[in-house]
N, C-alpha and C positions, 0 to 999 in steps of 0.2 A: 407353556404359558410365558408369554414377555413380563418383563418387569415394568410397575410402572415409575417412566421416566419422569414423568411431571412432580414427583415428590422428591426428584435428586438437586441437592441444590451445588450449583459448580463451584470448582475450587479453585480456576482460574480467571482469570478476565482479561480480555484483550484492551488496549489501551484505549480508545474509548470508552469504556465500561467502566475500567477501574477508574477512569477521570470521572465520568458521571457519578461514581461511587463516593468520591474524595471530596465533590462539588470544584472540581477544575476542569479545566480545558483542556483536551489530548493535546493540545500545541503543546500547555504548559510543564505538564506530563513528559511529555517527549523532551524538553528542556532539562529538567531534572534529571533524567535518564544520562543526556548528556553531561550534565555538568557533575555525574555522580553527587548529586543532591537531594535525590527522592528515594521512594522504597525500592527494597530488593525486586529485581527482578530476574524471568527465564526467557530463558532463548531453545524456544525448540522448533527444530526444524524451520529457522527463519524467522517464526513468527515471534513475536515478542507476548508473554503476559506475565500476568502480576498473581501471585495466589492472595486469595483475601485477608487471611489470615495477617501478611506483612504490610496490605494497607494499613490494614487498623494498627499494626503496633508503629507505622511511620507514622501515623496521626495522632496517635497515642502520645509520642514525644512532645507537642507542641501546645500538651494540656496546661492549661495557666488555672486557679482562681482569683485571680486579682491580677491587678496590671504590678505588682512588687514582686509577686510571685516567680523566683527563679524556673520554678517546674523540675521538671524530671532531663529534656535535654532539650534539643534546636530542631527545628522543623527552619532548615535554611531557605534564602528565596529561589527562583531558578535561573540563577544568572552564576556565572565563574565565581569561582572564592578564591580571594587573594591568599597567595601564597606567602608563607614566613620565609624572611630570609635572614 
């Protein structure tokens, strides 16, 4: 007897997905990737994904309630971050 698959829910997401997941754009996604500014990710066998689990805790960081609100840490944007010198 097969199992049934439609009740497995995936651990990973390919970067589209995990952008649809986040409500961004895989361009932007891929930005972040780059500029090591977004969530953890894996590289297997080529492909790139994202396990869900580190989406939510990279979206987790950028929880505010109020605009005074230091929060917990930085959800940075997807562009380079200046270097200290």
């Amino acid at each position: 007897m097969q199992p049934d698959l439609s009740a497995v829910r995936p651990r990973y997401l390919k970067t589209p997905d995990a952008a649809t997941h986040l409500g961004l754009s895989p361009r932007t996604l891929e930005k972040h990737r780059c500029y090591g500014t977004g969530p953890v990710y894996r590289r297997l066998g080529g492909r790139i994904v994202y396990a869900i689990d580190d989406l939510d805790a990279w979206a987790t960081r950028g929880t505010r309630k109020s605009t005074s609100d230091p929060g917990i840490g930085v959800v940075y944007p997807a562009r380079r971050r200046p270097t200290e010198d």
